[in-house]
Backbone bond lengths (Angstrom), bond angles and torsions (degrees), N, CA, C in turn:
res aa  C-N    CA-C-N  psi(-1)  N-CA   C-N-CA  omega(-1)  CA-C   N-CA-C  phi
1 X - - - 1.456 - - 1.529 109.10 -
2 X 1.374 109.22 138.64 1.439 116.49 -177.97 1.306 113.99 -57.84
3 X 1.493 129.44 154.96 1.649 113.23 163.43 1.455 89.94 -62.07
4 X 1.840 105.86 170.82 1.427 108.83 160.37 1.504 119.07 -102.61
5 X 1.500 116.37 25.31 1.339 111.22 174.46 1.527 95.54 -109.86
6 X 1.306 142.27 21.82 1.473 144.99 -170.29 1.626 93.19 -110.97
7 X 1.554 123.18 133.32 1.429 102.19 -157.13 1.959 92.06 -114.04
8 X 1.511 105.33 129.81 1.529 94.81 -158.29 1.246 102.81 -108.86
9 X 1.417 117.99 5.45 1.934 135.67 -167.65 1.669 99.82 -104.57
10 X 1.054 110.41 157.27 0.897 133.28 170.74 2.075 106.77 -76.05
11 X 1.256 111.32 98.41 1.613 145.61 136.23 1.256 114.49 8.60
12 X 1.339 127.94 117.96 2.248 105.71 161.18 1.905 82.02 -83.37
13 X 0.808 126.54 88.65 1.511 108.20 146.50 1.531 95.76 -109.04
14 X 1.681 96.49 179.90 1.723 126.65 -169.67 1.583 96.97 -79.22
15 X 1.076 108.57 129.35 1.225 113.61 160.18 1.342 113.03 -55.69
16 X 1.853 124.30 127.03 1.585 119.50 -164.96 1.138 110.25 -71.25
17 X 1.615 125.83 -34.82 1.632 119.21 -175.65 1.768 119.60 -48.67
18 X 1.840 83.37 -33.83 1.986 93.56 172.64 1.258 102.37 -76.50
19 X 1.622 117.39 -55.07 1.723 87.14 -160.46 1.546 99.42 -73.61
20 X 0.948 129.86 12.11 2.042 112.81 161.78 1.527 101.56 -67.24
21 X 1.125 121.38 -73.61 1.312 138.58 -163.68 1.441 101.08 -50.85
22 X 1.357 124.20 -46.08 1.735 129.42 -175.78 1.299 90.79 -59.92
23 X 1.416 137.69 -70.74 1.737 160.53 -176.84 2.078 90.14 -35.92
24 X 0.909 107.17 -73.84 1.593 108.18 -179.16 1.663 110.31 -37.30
25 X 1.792 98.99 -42.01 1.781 90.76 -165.15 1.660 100.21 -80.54
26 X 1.222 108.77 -20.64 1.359 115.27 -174.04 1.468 115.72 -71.01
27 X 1.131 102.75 -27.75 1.838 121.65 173.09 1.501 103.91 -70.75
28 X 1.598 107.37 -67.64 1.714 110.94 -175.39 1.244 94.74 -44.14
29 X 1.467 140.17 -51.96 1.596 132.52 -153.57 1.435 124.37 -76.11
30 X 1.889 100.66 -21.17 1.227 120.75 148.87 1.485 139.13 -36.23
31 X 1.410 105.44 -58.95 1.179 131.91 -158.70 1.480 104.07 -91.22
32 X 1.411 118.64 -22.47 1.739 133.88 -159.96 1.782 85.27 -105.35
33 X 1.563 117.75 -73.66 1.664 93.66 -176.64 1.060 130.16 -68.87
34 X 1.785 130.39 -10.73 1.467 121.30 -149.25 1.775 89.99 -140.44
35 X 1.735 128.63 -1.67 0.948 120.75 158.43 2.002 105.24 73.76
36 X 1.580 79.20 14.57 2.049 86.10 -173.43 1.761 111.64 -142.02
37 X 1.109 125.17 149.74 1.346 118.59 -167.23 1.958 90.92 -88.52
38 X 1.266 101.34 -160.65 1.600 101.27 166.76 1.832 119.81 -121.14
39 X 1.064 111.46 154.01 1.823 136.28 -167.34 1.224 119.09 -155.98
40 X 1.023 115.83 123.95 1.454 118.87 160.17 1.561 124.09 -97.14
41 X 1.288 126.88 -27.02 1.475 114.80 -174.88 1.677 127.80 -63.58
42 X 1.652 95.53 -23.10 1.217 81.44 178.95 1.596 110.52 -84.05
43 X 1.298 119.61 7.35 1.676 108.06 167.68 1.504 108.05 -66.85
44 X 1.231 110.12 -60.09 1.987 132.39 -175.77 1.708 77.88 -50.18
45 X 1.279 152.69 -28.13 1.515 121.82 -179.83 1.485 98.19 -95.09
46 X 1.034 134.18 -33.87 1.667 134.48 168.35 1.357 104.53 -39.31
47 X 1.064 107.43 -69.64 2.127 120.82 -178.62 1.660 98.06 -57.53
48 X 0.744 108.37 -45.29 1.949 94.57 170.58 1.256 129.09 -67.92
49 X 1.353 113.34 -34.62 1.522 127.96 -178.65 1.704 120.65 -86.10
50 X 1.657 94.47 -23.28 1.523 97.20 151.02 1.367 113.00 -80.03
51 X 1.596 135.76 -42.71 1.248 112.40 -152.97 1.255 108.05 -90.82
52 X 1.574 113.90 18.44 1.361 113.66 161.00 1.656 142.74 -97.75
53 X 1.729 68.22 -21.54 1.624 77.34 163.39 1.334 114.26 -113.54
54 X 1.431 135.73 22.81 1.397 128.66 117.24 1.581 123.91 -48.91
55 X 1.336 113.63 -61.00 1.620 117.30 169.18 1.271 121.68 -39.90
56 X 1.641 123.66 -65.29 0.848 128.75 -149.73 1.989 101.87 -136.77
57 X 0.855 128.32 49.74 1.515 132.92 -156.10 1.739 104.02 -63.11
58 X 1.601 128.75 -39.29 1.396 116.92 150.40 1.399 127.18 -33.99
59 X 1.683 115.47 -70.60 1.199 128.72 164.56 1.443 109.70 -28.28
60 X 1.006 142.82 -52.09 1.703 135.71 -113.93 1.720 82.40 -127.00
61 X 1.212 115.64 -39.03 1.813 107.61 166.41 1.268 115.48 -77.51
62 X 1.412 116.82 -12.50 1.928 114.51 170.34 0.966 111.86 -63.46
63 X 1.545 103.69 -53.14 1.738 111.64 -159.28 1.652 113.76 -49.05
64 X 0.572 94.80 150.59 2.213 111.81 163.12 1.424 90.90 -78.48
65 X 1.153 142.42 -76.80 1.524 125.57 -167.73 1.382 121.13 -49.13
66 X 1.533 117.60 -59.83 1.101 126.45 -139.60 1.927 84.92 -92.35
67 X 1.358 119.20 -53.61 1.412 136.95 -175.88 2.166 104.67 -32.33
68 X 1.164 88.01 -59.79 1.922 94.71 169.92 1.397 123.18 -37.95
69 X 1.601 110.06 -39.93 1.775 117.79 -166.20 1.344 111.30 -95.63
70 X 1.778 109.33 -3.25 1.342 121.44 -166.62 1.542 103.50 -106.79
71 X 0.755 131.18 6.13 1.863 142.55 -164.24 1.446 94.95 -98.44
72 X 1.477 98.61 147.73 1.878 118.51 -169.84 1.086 100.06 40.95
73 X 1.554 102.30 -172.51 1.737 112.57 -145.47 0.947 103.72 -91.08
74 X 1.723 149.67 -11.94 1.189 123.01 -174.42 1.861 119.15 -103.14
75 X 1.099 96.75 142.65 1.553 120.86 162.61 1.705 104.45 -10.86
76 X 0.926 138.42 135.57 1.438 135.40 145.40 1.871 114.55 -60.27
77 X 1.147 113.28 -25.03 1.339 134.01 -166.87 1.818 91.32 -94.65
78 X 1.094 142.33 1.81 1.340 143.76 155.28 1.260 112.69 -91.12
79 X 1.432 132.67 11.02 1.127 142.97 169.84 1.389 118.00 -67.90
80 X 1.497 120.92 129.94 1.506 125.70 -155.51 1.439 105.98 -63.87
81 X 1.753 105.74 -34.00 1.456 97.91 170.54 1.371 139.13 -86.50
82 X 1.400 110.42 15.73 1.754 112.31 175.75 1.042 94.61 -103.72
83 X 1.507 140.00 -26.71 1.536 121.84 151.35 1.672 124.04 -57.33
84 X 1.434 107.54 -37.27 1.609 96.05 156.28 1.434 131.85 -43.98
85 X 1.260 103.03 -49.92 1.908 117.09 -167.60 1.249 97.12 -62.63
86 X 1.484 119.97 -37.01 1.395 121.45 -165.77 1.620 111.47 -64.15
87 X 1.208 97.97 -51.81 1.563 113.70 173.38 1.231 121.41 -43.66
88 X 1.425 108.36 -52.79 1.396 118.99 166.82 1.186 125.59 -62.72
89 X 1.204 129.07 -23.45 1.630 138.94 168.42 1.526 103.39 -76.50
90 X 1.697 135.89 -34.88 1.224 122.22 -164.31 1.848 88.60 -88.30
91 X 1.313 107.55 -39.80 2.096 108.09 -167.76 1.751 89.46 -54.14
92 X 1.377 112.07 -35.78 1.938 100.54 173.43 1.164 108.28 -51.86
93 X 1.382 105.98 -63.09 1.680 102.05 -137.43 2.025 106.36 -62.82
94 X 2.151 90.60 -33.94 1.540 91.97 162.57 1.451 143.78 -61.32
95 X 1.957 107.27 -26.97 1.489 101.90 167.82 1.491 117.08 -70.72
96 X 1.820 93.64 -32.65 1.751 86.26 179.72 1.549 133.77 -52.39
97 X 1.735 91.93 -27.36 1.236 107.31 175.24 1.705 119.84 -60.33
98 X 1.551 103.74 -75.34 0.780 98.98 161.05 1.653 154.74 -30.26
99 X 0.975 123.33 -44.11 1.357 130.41 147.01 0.937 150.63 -101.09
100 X 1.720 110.13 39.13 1.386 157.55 141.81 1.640 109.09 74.80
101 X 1.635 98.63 39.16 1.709 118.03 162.68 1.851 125.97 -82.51
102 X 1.303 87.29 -3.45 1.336 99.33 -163.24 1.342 117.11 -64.64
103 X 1.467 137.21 72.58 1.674 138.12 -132.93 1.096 105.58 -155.76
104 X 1.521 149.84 135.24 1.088 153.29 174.86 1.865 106.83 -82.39
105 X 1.090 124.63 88.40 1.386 130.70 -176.17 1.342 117.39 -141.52
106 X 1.314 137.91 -177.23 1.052 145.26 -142.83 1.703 121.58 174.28
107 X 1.669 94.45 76.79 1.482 123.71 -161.40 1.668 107.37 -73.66
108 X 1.525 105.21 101.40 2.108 98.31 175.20 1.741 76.28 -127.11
109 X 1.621 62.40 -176.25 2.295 92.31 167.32 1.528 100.74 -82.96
110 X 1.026 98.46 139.60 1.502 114.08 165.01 1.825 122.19 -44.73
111 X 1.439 95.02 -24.63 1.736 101.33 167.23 1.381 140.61 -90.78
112 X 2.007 102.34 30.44 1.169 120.17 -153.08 1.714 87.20 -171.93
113 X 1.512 112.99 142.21 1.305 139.10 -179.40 1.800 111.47 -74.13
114 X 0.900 85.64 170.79 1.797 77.10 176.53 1.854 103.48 -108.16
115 X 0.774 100.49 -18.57 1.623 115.63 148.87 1.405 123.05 -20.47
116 X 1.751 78.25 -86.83 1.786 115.93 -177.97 1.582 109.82 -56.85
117 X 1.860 108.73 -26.60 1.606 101.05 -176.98 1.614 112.60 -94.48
118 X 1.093 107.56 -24.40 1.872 115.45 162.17 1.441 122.92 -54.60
119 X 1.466 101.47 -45.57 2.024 104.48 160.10 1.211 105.56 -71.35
120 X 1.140 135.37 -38.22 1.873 130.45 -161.29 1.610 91.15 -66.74
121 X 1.911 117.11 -63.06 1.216 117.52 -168.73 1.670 103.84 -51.60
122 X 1.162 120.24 -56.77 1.931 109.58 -155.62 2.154 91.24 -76.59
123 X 1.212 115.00 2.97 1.855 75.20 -175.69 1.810 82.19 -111.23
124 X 1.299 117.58 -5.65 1.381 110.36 174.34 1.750 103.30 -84.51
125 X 1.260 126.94 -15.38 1.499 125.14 170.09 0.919 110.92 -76.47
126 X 1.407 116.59 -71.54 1.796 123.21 157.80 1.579 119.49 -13.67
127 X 1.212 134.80 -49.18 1.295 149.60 -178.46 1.683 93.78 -74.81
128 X 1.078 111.63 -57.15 1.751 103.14 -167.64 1.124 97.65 -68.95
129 X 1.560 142.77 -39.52 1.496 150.86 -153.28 1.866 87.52 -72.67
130 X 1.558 130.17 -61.93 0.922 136.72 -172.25 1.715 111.40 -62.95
131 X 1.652 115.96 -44.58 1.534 95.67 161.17 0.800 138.42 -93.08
132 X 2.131 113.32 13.94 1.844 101.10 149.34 1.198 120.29 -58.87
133 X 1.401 116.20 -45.38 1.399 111.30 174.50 1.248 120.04 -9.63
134 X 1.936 98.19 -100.14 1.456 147.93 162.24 2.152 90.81 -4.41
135 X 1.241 89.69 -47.08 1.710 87.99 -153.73 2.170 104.22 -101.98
136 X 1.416 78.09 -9.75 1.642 92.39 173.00 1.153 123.47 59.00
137 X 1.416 100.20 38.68 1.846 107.71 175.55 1.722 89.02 169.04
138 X 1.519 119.92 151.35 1.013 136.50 155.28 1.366 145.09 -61.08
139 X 1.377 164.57 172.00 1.342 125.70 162.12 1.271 128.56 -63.32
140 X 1.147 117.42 -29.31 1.699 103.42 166.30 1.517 123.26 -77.09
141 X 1.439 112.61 -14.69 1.259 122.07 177.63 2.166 104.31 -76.15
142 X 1.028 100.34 -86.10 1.227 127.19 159.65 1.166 116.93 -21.86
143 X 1.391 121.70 -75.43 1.630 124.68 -142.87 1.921 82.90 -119.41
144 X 1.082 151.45 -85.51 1.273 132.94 -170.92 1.551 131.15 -49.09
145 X 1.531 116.00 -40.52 1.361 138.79 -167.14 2.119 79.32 -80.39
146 X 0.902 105.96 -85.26 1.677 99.65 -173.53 1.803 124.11 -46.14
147 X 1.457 109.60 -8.96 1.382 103.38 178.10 1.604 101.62 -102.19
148 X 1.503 114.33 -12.79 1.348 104.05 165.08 1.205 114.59 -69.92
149 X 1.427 137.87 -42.72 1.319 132.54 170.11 1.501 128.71 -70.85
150 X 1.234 105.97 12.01 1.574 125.37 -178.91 1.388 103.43 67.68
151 X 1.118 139.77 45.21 1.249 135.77 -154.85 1.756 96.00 -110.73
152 X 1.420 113.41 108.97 1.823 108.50 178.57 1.136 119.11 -48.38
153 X 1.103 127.08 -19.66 1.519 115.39 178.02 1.511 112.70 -106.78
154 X 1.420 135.65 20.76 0.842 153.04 111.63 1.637 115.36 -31.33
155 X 1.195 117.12 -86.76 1.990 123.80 160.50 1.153 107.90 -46.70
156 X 1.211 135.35 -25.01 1.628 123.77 175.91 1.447 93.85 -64.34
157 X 1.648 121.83 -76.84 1.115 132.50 -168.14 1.121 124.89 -33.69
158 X 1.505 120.47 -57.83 1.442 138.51 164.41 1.712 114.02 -49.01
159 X 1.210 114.25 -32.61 1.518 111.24 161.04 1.584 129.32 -82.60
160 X 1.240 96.30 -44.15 1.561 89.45 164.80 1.830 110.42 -65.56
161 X 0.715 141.19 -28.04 1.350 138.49 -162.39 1.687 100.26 -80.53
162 X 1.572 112.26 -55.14 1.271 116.96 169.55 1.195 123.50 -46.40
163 X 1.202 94.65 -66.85 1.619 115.07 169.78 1.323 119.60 -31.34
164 X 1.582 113.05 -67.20 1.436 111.69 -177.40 1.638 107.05 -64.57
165 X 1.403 135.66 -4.42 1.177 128.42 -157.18 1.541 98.07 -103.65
166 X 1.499 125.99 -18.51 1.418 123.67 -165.31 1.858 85.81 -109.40
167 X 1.501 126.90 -19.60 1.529 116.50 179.01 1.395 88.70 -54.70
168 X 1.513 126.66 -65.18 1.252 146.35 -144.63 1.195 119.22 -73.47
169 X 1.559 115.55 -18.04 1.485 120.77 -167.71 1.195 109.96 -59.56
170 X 1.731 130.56 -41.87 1.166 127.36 -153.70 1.701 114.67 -88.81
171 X 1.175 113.97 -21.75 1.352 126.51 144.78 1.586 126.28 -38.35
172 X 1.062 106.45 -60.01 1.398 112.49 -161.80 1.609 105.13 -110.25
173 X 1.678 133.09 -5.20 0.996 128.26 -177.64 1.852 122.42 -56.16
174 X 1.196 111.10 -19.66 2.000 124.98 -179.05 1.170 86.79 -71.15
175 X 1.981 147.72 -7.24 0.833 129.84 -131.70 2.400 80.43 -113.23
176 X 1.242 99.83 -29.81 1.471 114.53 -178.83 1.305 118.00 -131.16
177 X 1.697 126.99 8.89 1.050 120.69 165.50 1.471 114.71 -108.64
């Protein structure tokens, strides 16, 4: 018997060819009102760089990292993109709604714990969180937002990312099949 968190029905998700094309207009509309492609990591460093200098507000003006994002008067958290992320977290919680996904669950293969897929997800986030850094932009930051502007390291990004994801697949595939 299947687990019952392994989903064996057919999904309301978006058909992907649309959400590419929706994702593209959403980019062009990006780039046309706000003069900026889209990213998320540097919000997740905004939300860190505040909650450090809530914690520790000496610390967090010493640092060389943290000390840079804290200079003049505004907030790091007034950053155009933690109002993005935000957006993107409420357009979730509304499609989920809407097409009646909206469920606290926890979707693996049946040949894997739901456990085992909660560690897989955060040290496989963790790893991407650490090579936005490294790579200084995220994939939508980085690798989509820069290949719309033809920008090569945009296609670098987008290949290494791919790339490393199909080296890796066969390793880790028992992990979702």
């Amino acid at each position: 018997m299947a687990n019952q968190n392994y989903i064996t029905h057919h999904s309301k998700y978006m058909n992907p060819y649309l959400a590419g094309i929706l994702l593209g207009i959403v980019l062009l509309a990006a780039f046309y009102l706000t003069g900026r492609g889209l990213g998320a990591s540097g919000a997740m460093k905004s939300a860190v760089v505040t909650t450090m200098d809530v914690i520790s507000p000496a610390h967090a003006e010493d640092s060389g990292f943290y000390g840079k994002y804290l200079l003049g008067e505004n907030s790091p958290m007034h950053s155009w993109l933690v109002f993005q992320v935000l957006g993107v977290f409420v357009g979730g919680l509304i499609s989920g709604a809407l097409s009646g996904r909206l469920k606290l669950t926890t979707e693996h293969s049946p040949n894997i714990t739901s456990r085992k897929r909660v560690y897989m997800a955060l040290i496989g986030g963790a790893l991407f969180g650490f090579g936005s850094q490294l790579g200084r932009g995220c994939t939508s930051g980085a690798a989509l937002s820069g290949m719309a502007t033809l920008s090569v390291a945009g296609f670098v990004t987008m290949v290494a990312i791919f790339g490393t994801a199909f080296a890796l697949a066969y390793f880790f595939r028992k992990n979702w099949i």
